[in-house]
N, C-alpha and C positions, 0 to 999 in steps of 0.2 A: 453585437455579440452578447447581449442580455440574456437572461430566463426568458425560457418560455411565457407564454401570455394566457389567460384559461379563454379554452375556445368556446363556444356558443353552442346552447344545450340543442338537441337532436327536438325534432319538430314533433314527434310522437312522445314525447313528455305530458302524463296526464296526471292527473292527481294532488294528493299530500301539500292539500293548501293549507291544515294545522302544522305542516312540520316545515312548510315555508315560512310563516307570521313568527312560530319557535325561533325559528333562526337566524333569522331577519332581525328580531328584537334582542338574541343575545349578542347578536354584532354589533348593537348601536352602543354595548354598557362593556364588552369583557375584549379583552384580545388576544388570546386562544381558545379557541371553541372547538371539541373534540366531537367528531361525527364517527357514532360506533353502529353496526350492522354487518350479516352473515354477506356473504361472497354473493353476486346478483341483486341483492336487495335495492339498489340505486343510491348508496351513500355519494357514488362521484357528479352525477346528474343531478342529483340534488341540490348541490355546491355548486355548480356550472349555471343553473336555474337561478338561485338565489341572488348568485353574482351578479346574475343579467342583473338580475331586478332592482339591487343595488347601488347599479353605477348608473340606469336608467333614472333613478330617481333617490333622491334620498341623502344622507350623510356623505357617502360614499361613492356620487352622483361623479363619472367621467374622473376616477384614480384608476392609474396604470393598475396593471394583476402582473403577477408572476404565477409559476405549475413547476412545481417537481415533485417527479414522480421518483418514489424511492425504489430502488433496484437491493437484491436480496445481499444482505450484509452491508451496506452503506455507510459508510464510517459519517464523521461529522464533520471531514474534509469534503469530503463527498453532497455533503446535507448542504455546508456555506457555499460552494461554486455552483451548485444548481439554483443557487438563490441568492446570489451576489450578481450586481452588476457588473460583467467581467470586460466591459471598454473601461472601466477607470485602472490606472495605471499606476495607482499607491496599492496592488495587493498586500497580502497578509505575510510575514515575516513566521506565524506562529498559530496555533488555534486561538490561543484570546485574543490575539488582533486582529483574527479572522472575522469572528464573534462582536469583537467593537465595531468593523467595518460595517459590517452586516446592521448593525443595529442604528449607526450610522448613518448609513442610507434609507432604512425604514424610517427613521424621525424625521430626516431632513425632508421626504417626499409620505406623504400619506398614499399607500399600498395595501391591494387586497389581495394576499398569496396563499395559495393550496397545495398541503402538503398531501400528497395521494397515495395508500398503500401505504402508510407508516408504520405498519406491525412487520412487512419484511425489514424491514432496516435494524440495525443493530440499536440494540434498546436502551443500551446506555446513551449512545450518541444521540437517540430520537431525545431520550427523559433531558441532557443536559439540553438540547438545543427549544427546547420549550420551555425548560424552566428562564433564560436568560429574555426569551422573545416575552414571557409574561411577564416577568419583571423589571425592565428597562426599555422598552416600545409601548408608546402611549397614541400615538396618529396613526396607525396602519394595523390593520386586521387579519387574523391570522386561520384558515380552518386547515382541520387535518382528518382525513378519513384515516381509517382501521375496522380492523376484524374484528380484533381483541383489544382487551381494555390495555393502557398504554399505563408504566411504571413511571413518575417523574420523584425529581429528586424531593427530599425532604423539606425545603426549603424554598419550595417554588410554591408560585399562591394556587390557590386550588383553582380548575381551569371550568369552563363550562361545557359540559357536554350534553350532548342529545342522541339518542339512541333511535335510526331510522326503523321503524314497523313494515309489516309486509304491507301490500296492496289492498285494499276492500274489493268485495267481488265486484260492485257495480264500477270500482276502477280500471279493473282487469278484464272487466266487458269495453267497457269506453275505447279501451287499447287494443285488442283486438278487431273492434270495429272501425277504429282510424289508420291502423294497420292495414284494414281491408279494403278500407278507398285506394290507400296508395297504393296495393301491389293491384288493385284493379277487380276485386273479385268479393265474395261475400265475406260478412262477418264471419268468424268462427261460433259456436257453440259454445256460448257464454260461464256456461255452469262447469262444463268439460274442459273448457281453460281454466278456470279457476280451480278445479280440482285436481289437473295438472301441472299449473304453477304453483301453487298455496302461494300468492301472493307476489312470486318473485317477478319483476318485470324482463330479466335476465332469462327467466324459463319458459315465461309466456310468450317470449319471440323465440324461440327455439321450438316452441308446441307450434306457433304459428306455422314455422318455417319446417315442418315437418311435408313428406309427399304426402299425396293423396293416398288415404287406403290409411294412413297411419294416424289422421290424429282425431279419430275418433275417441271415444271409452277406453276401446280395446289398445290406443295406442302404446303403452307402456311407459315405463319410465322417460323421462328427456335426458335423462343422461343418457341412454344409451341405444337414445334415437341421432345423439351428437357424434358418439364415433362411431355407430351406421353411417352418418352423413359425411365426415371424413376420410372414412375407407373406400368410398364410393367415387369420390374424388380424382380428378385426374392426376397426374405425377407431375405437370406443370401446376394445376391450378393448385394442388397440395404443397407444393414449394416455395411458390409465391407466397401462401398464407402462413409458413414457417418462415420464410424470409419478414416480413411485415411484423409479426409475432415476435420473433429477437431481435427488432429495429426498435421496439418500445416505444412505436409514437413519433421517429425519428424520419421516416423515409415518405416522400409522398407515394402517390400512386403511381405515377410514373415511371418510378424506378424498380415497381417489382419484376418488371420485365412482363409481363401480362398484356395479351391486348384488350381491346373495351369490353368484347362478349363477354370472356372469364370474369375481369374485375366484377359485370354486371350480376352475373352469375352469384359471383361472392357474396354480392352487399344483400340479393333479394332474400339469399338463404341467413342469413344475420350474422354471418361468418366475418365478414371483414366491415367496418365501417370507414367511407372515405367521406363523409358529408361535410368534416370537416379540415378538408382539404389534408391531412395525414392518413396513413394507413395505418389505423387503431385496431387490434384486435383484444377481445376480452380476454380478461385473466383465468376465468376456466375453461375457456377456445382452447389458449396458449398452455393448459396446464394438459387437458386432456391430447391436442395436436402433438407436446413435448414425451408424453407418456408410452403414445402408440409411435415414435420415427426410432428409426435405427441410430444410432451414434453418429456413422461417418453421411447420412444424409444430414442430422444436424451441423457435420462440423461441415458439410457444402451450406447449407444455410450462413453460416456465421462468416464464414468466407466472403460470401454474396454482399452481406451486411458491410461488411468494411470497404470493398471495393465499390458503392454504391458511394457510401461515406465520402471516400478517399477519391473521387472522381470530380466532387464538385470544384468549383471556382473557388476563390480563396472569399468574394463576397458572397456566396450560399453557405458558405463551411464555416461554423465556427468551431471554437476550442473545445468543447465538449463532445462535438463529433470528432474530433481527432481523438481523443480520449477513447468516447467508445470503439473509436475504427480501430485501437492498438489491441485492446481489451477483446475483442470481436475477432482477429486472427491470432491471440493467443490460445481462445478457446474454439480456433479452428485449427488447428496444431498446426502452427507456420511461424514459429518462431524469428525465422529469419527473416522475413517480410513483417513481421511486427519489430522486430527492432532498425531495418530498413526507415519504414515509417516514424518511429520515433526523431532517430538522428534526421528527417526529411521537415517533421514540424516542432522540434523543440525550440524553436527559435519563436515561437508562437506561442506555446504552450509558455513559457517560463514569461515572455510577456504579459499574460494572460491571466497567469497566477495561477494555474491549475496543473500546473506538473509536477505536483507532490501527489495528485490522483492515480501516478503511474506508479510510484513506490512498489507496490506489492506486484506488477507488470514485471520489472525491471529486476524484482530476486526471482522472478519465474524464469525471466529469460539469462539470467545468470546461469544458473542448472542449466538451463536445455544449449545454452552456448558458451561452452570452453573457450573456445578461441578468442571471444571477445570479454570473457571476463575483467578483465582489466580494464578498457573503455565502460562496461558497464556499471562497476566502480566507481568509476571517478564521473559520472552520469548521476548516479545514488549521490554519492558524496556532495555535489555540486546541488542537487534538489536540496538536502537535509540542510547545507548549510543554509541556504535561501530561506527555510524554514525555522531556523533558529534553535537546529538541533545537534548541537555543536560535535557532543559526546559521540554522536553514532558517527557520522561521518568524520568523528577522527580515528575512530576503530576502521572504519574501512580505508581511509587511505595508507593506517599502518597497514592493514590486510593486502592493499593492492600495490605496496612498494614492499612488502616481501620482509620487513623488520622485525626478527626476533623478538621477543621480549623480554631477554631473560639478562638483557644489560647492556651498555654500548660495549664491549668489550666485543660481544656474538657480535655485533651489526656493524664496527668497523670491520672485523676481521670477513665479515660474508660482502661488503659491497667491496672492497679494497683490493681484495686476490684472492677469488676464489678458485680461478684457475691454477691461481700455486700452493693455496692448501689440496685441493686435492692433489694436484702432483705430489704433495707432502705425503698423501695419507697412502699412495701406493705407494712408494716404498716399503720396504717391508720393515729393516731394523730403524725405529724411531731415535736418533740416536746426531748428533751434530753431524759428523760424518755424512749422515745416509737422508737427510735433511737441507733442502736447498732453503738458503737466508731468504728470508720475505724482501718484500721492493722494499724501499724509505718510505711510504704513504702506509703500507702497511708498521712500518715499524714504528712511525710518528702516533700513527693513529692508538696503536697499543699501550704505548708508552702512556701516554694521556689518560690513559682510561685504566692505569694498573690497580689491584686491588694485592687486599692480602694473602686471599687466599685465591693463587691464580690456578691454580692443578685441577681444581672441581671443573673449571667453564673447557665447553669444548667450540670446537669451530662448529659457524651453524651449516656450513656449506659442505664440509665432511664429515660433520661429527670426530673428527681427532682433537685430540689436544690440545690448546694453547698454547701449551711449551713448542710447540713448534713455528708457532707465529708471533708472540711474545719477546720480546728483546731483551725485557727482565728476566727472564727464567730461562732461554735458550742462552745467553749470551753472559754472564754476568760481567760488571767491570772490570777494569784490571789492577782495583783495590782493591776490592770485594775479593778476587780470587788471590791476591797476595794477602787479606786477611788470613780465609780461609784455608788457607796451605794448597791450593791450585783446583784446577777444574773440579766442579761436579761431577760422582762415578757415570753417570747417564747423559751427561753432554760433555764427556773428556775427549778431545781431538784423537782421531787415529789416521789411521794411512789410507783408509778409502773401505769399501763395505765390503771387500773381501780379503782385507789386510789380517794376518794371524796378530799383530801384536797383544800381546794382552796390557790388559786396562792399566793403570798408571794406580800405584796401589795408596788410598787414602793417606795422608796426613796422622803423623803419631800426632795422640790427644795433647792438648799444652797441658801442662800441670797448673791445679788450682791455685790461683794468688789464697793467701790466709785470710781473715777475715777483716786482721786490725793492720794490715799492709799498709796501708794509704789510709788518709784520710778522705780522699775523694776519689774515685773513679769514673770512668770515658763512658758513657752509652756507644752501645756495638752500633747502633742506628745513629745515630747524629753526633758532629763534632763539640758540641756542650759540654759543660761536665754538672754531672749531680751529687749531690751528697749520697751515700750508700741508706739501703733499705734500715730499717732497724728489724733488730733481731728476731720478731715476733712474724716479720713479712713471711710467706710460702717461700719453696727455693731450695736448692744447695747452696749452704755456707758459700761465701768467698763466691759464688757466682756475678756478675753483672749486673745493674739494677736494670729493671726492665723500662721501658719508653714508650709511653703511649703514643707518640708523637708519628704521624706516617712520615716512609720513605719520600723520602725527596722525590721528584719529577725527575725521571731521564731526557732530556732532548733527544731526538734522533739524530 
């Protein structure tokens, strides 16, 4: 269940023996080495080349390789599981333990690993995961192609790069001519490929691979000799090679569903390569193949992908195919068979240590499926904590038990009885009467959680009142009411909600004690006594001293 391994350079490899010896000798002193060059140029055969030459002889003579190839946006979750040994069973808790692990295992065993396409990847993640591999990996060697020059952080040692050149003519004749032994037939026109590759190895097998009648002078651009040669294609043999193309390297030959003519067909036109036992197709194959298909033939493509995936035995399959096979029917709009598939290999996947790769999966398929929101939740939840991302997955499990936030007060009264607040909230006069008493779990729960000011909070499950599920404020004691001279006007007992009585009329005001009455007086809130305000305090003379002290707890 490792990384990939780098496979073995293609046999029509000729040339750039300066930019072999360059590269060869920065791997023996530095341990990132950035390989920059335009699209076809051969920065990745290069590196495939070198490697051979490498481990055949030399420092680096018989060390394992790893390959990841970066896929467009690739976080740096993404970056450590492509290049982590994923049979060890201490995964990562976090990105810096990801990152220790990683580095880990590069010291422990001397490794030569290629990071391929690392200008699609997200460029923070590429700059940090370079700066950490140049500054703390000293036995294992590191190259990375790109397009474009690559950002690293401020703090990372300056890395060694080489910049691939085009081809010399007398190279681009060489290849052609060894090109022309194996398809059986003559050189090309040595000057004529060169002046319609300039150089590229990537264009001069596409000039090759042109028909007859076309690759003379007159033959035109190769770009648009490549989707002539795709439109011309069959609807199977075009399928297959958009199947193969969003497999990324992943699928052999056998699974495109193709029999041997077509495949044959594919490789002589430079379309598909299978030599090395995957079905690789080029990145401007896949970019021009992706530009001319229609939407819903791509999303049968991606479909294809996953169930090709998702077919193998549990010993062919590992966790990163399962990964892309969820990722592959999400972008074939099958939501439900992508999260099928998940709850089928998460039991794998979190062994594995690679199911925080599904994170941005899993809010996709939140949206697209209501119904399972809540599993999908506590799925998130369960990943983040694994990750040692405490804060998000406590937001989402508040989010998926349905808890308020606006105080225990809302959240007993919404788990407790919410069937009988809203029966509260239809009645119509809010009123003791016209208002059935909460359970005791509701009235326990309230009691515990009473504040001052209870009249602002409402129920979260009806939006009414609190006074109506409140014990404190519907209910008062029957001290409290022989204090205040008897019921509250809005919770004063009547005869039923269509009784004519009228209300039970307020309590005449007590008259104010004087000021120098007593020497001490009662707080209206607790049985204590205080000594009286001095005279400068706020207030009405002769009133009460005030108590900052809270109410008592009511027991249920």
């Amino acid at each position: 269940m490792g990384p990939a391994s780098l496979p073995q350079p293609i046999s029509t490899f000729v040339g750039r023996a300066d930019a072999r010896a360059r590269l060869g000798a920065l791997l023996a002193d530095q341990v990132v080495v950035l390989v920059y060059g335009v699209a076809g140029i051969g920065k990745t055969e290069l590196c495939y080349r070198v490697a051979a030459d490498l481990r055949a002889a030399g420092p680096l003579a018989g060390v394992p390789t790893r390959l990841w190839r970066a896929t467009a946006g690739a976080t740096l979750d993404d970056a450590v599981a492509g290049l982590r040994a994923l049979d060890r069973r201490d995964h990562a808790v976090g990105d810096d333990h990801a990152l220790d692990l990683l580095v880990a295992e590069l010291e422990a065993r001397p490794t030569l690993v290629l990071i391929d396409d690392a200008h699609v990847a997200a460029p923070a993640a590429i700059g940090r995961l370079l700066a950490v591999l140049a500054r703390h990996v000293t036995r294992s060697r590191v190259l990375v192609t790109s397009r474009v020059d690559l950002a690293l952080p401020g703090d990372a040692p300056p890395p060694a790069i080489l910049r691939v050149e085009p081809l010399a003519a007398g190279e681009i004749a060489e290849l052609g001519a060894r090109v022309g032994a194996l398809r059986g037939g003559a050189a090309p026109d040595a000057a004529a490929l060169f002046r319609r590759s300039a150089g590229s190895p990537f264009r001069a097998l596409r000039a090759i691979a042109a028909p007859l009648g076309e690759g003379g002078d007159d033959a035109g651009d190769p770009d648009d000799a490549l989707t002539a040669e795709l439109a011309a294609l069959s609807t199977a043999a075009r399928h297959a090679l958009l199947v193969a193309a969003l497999g990324a390297g992943r699928l052999h030959p056998d699974e495109l569903g193709l029999d041997r003519a077509a495949t044959i067909e594919l490789t002589r036109h430079f379309l598909l390569d299978v030599e090395r036992g995957t079905a690789i197709v080029h990145d401007l194959i896949r970019d021009a193949l992706l530009a001319s298909t229609p939407a819903a033939a791509q999303r049968r493509a991606h479909h294809d992908v996953a169930t090709a995936l998702l077919a193998r035995d549990d010993a062919h399959r590992t966790p990163l195919d399962g990964v892309a096979a969820i990722h592959a029917l999400l972008a074939a709009a099958a939501p439900a068979a992508a999260w099928d598939a998940y709850r089928r290999h998460v039991e794998v996947l979190v062994a594995a240590g690679v199911a925080h790769l599904l994170l941005d999966a899993l809010r996709a398929l939140r949206t697209a499926l209501p119904a399972a929101r809540l599993e999908i939740d506590l799925a998130r939840a369960q990943t983040l904590l694994a990750r040692a991302r405490v804060a998000e997955a406590r937001a989402l499990l508040v989010r998926a038990a349905r808890v308020p936030r606006a105080g225990p007060r809302r959240a007993a009264c919404a788990c407790s009885a919410p069937r009988r607040c809203a029966r509260a909230a239809s009645t119509a006069p809010r009123t003791r009467s016209a208002t059935p008493w909460p359970g005791p779990r509701c009235r326990r729960r309230a009691s515990r959680s009473w504040s001052r000011s209870p009249t602002s909070a409402r129920c979260a499950a009806t939006a009414t009142p609190l006074a109506t599920c409140s014990p404190r404020r519907a209910a008062p004691t029957r001290r409290r009411r022989r204090a205040s001279g008897g019921w509250p006007a809005t919770l004063a007992p009547s005869a039923g909600p269509t009784s004519s009585a009228s209300p039970r009329p307020p309590p005449p005001p007590r008259a104010a004690a004087p000021a120098a009455a007593t020497a001490r007086s009662r707080c209206v809130c607790s049985s204590s006594t205080r000594a009286p305000r001095a005279a400068t305090s706020p207030g009405p003379v002769g009133s009460p001293p005030r108590c900052d002290r809270r109410p008592a707890r009511i027991r249920g």
